[in-house]
N, C-alpha and C positions, 0 to 999 in steps of 0.2 A: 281603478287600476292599482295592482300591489307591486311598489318597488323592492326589486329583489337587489339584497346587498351583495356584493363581490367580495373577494378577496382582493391583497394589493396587486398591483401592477408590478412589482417585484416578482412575487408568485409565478405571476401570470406571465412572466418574458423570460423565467429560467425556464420552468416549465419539471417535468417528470423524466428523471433520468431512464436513460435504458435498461432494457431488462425488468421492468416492473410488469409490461404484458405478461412476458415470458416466464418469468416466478410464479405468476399468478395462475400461468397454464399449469407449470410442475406440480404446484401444490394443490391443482386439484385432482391428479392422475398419484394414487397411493401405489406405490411399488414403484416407480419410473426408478433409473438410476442417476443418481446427482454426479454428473461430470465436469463439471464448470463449475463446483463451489471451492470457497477460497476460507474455506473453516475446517481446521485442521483435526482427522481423524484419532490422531493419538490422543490420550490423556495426560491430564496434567501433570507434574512429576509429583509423587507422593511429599516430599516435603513442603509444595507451594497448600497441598490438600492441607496437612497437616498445619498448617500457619494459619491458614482461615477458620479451621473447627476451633484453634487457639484461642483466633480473637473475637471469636464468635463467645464461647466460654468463659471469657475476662471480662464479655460485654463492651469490646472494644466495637462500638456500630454509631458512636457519635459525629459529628462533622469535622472535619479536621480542617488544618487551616486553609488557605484558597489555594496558599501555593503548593502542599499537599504536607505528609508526613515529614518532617526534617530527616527521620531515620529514615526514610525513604529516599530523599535528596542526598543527603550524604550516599548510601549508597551508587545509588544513579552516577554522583560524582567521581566517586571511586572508580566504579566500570568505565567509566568514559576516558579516564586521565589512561587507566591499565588497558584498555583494549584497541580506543579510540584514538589517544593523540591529545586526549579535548583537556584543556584545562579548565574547569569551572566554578565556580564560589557557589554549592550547596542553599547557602542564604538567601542566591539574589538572582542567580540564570537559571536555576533548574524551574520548572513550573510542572507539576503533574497533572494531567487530565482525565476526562475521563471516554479513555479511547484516545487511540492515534491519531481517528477523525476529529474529535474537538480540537488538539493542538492544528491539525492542517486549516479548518475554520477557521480558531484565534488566529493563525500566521497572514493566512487572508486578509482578514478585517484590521489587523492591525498596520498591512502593507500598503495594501490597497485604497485609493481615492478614484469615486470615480473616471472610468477611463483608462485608468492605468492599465498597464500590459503586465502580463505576464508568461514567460517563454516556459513552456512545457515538452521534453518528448515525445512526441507522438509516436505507438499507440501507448497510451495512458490510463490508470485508473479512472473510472468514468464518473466518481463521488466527484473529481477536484472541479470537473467543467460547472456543475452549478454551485459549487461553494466557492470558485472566481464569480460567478455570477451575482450572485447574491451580496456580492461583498462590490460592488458594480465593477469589478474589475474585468478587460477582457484576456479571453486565453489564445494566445500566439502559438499553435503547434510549429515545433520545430520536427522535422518527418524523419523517422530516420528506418531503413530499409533491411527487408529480409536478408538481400542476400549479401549485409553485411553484420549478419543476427542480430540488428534493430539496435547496434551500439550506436553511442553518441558519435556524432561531428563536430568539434567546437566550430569549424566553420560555419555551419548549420545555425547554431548559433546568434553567431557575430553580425550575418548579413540580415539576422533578421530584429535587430533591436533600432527601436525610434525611440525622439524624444520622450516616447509615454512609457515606455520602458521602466519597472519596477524593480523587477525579481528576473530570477532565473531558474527552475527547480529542476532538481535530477534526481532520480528517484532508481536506487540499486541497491539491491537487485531490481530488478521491476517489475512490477505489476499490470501490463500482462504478460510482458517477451519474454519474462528470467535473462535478460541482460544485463551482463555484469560489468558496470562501464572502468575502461582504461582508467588506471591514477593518473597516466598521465594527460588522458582527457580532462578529466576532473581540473589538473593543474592547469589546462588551458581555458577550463570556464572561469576559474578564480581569477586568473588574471584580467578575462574579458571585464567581469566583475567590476576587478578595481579598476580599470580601465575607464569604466561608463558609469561608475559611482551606482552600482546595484546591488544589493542584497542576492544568496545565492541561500536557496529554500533545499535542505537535503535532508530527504524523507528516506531511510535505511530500516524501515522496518525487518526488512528482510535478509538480514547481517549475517545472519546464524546461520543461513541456506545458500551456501555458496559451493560448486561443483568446481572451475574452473575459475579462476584469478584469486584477488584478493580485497577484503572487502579496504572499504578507503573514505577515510572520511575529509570533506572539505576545510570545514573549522578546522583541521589539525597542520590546515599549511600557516605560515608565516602571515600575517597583516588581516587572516582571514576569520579571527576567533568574532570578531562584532559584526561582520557586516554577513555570516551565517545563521540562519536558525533551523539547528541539527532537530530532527524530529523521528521518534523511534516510541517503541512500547512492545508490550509483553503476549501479543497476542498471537504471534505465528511462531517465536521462538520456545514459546514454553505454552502453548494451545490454552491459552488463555480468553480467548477472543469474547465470548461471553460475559468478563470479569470487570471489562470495561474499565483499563488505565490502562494509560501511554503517558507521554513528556517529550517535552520541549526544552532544550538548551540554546538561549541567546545572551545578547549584553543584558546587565544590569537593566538599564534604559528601554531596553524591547520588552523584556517578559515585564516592568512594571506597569508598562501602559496598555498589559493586557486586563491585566488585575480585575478590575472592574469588570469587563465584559466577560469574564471567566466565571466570573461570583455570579453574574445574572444568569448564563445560560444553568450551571447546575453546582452552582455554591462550590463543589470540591468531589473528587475521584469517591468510588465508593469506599467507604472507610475500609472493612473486609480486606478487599482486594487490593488495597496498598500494604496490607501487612502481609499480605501472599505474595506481591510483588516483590518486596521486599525479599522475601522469603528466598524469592528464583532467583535473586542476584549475590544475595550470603552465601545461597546452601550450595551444596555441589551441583558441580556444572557435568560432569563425565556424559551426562544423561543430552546433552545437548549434540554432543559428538555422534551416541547411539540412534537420535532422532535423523543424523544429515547423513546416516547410511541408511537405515530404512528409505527415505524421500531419492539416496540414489539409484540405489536395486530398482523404486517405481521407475526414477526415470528411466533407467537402460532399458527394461519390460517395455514402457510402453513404446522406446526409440523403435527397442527390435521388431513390438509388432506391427507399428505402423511400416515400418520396413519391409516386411513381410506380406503387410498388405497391397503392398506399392502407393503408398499416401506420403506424401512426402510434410515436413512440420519443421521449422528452425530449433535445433537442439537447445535449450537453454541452460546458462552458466548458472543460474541460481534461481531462486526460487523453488513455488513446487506448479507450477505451471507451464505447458508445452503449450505454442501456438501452432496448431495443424490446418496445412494448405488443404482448403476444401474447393477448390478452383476447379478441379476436374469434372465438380458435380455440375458443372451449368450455372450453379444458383447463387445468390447472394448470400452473404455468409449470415443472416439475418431470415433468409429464406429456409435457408439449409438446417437452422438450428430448428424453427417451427415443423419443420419437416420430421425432420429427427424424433420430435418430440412426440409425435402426431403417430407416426407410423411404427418406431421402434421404442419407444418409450424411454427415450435416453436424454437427461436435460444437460447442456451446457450453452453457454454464453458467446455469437458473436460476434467477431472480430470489429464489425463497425461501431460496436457499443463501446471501443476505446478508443477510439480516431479513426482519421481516414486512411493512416498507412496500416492496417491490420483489415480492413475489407478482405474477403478473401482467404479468411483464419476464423477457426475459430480457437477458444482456449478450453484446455482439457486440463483439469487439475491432478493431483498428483495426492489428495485425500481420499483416496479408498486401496483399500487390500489390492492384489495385484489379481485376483480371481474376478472382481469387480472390473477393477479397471480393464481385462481382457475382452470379458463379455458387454463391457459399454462399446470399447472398441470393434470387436465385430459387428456389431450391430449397425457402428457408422461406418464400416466398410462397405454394406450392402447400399447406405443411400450414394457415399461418393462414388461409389462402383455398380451402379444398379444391373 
């Protein structure tokens, strides 16, 4: 008899996020239309292009250090203090990754022992439930409801923190409602915060995509700068997302004891793409303004046609993601998407693959032309409406 080795028990109790069936269907149907992707259709702005053929040409492609390019962090620092609120030492709180995903990893592993909790909005990016997992932490959804378009409750919150209780993350714009949470909610998680001695994890990738409010960062209240770790990157703001770098701003103290396990998983951001980085926080911004009217015209297009179709969907404040009620159709919204896929050849993502208060949605991204996004839309008319 031949013993067959395994992988770990770690593996094997996070398990396979959602949506990998379902990708795996798309990508074998050539022509389907991608509706649920979260990879932004513009192109990058010509001067982040030009900064890479730069330093491609200088032979700038060596490792840089772990914590990433200092003219990078400088940077970073600068935008943060000028836009953010954030006041940060370049030196010792900035940490570059590679990707937003690695900083949300590193913040994991370095928060988390097993057991601990971590309170999440539900519905939620669906990466973070196994990278809690992995890291043995568990994730606490806190639920927060359509028909108050999925913004936070700090009460919500409050009643749901235990002794195991770690972190707290908010994530705004978000990923998938485009809810864009109150400041002053914000200001009532930070206090919860200091309150129960917690860390508050604020993931703002999506700064730049804002419709209605304003964007708000936690680190920038009072007593709040150490016990936050701000996490943002360049991949939806400036359609970066292949280039692979994001960052992390924490204490001193936080991003040192990441050090180490940042250097194992991939030494340092791709060298390249921190001088392009760099590049989109120097060079002119105008082009950022130009990108958040394109993504609103989608949105109003696809408001009006869902309207039109009588489909009804929670308008979102930010982001480029509409969540649309597929409830009419009978089917689960996990049903509904294989359906879709099957019969109209239309792929999107859902709603149960972000938690359980988005069952019943699925997410419609706001990355294609508006002649795209029309003709995906009719197509899902005919299944919610058969």
């Amino acid at each position: 008899m031949v013993a067959v080795p395994t992988v770990s028990k770690r593996l094997r109790s996070v398990g396979a996020p959602g949506g990998n069936v379902l990708l795996e269907m798309f990508q074998r149907r050539p022509g389907a239309i991608a509706l649920g992707r979260g990879d932004p259709d513009l192109p990058a702005p010509p001067h982040v292009l030009a900064a890479a053929h730069e330093a491609i040409a200088k032979g700038l492609t060596r490792y840089t250090p772990v914590r990433g390019l200092l003219d990078l962090r400088q940077a970073i620092a600068e935008k943060l203090r000028r836009e953010n609120g954030i006041v940060a030492d370049p030196q010792t709180d900035v940490l570059v990754t590679t990707g937003t995903q690695e900083a949300v990893f590193l913040t994991f592993y370095a928060l988390l022992d097993p057991g601990d909790e971590v309170l999440l909005p539900d519905p939620y990016y669906n990466a973070y439930a196994p990278m809690i997992g992995y890291a043995g932490g568990v994730l606490v959804p806190v639920p927060t409801r359509p028909e108050r378009g999925f913004r936070l409750d700090p009460d919500e919150v409050e009643r749901r923190i235990t002794p195991r209780t770690r972190a707290v993350m908010v994530v705004t714009p978000n990923n998938p409602s485009g809810a864009v949470y109150d400041p002053d909610a914000l200001r009532s998680v930070a206090a919860i915060a200091e309150r129960h001695g917690l860390f508050v994890v604020s993931d703002e990738l999506y700064e730049a995509l804002i419709y209605r409010g304003r964007a708000f960062s936690v680190a920038s209240l009072p007593g709040m700068r150490d016990r936050t770790i701000t996490i943002n990157g360049f991949s939806k703001t400036y359609s970066m997302t292949g280039w692979r770098v994001g960052y992390l701003v924490a204490s001193a103290a936080v991003v040192g004891q990441m050090l180490t396990l940042r250097h194992a998983l991939t030494i340092c951001a791709p060298t390249v793409s921190q001088h392009a980085a760099m590049a989109a926080l120097r060079g002119p911004q105008d082009i950022l303004r130009e990108r958040l009217v394109i993504f609103a015209a989608r949105r109003e297009f696809v408001l009006r046609h869902l309207k039109a179709h009588g489909i009804s969907c929670v308008p979102p404040d930010g982001a480029f993601y509409v969540l649309v009620d597929i409830r009419a159709s009978g089917m689960t919204s996990e049903q509904f998407a294989i359906t879709l896929l099957e019969r109209e050849n239309v792929f999107l993502y859902p709603g149960s693959y972000f938690g359980r208060e988005a069952e019943g949605f699925v997410r419609v991204s706001l990355v294609l032309p508006e002649d795209v996004l029309g003709e995906g839309l009719d197509r899902m008319r005919r299944v919610v409406h058969p």
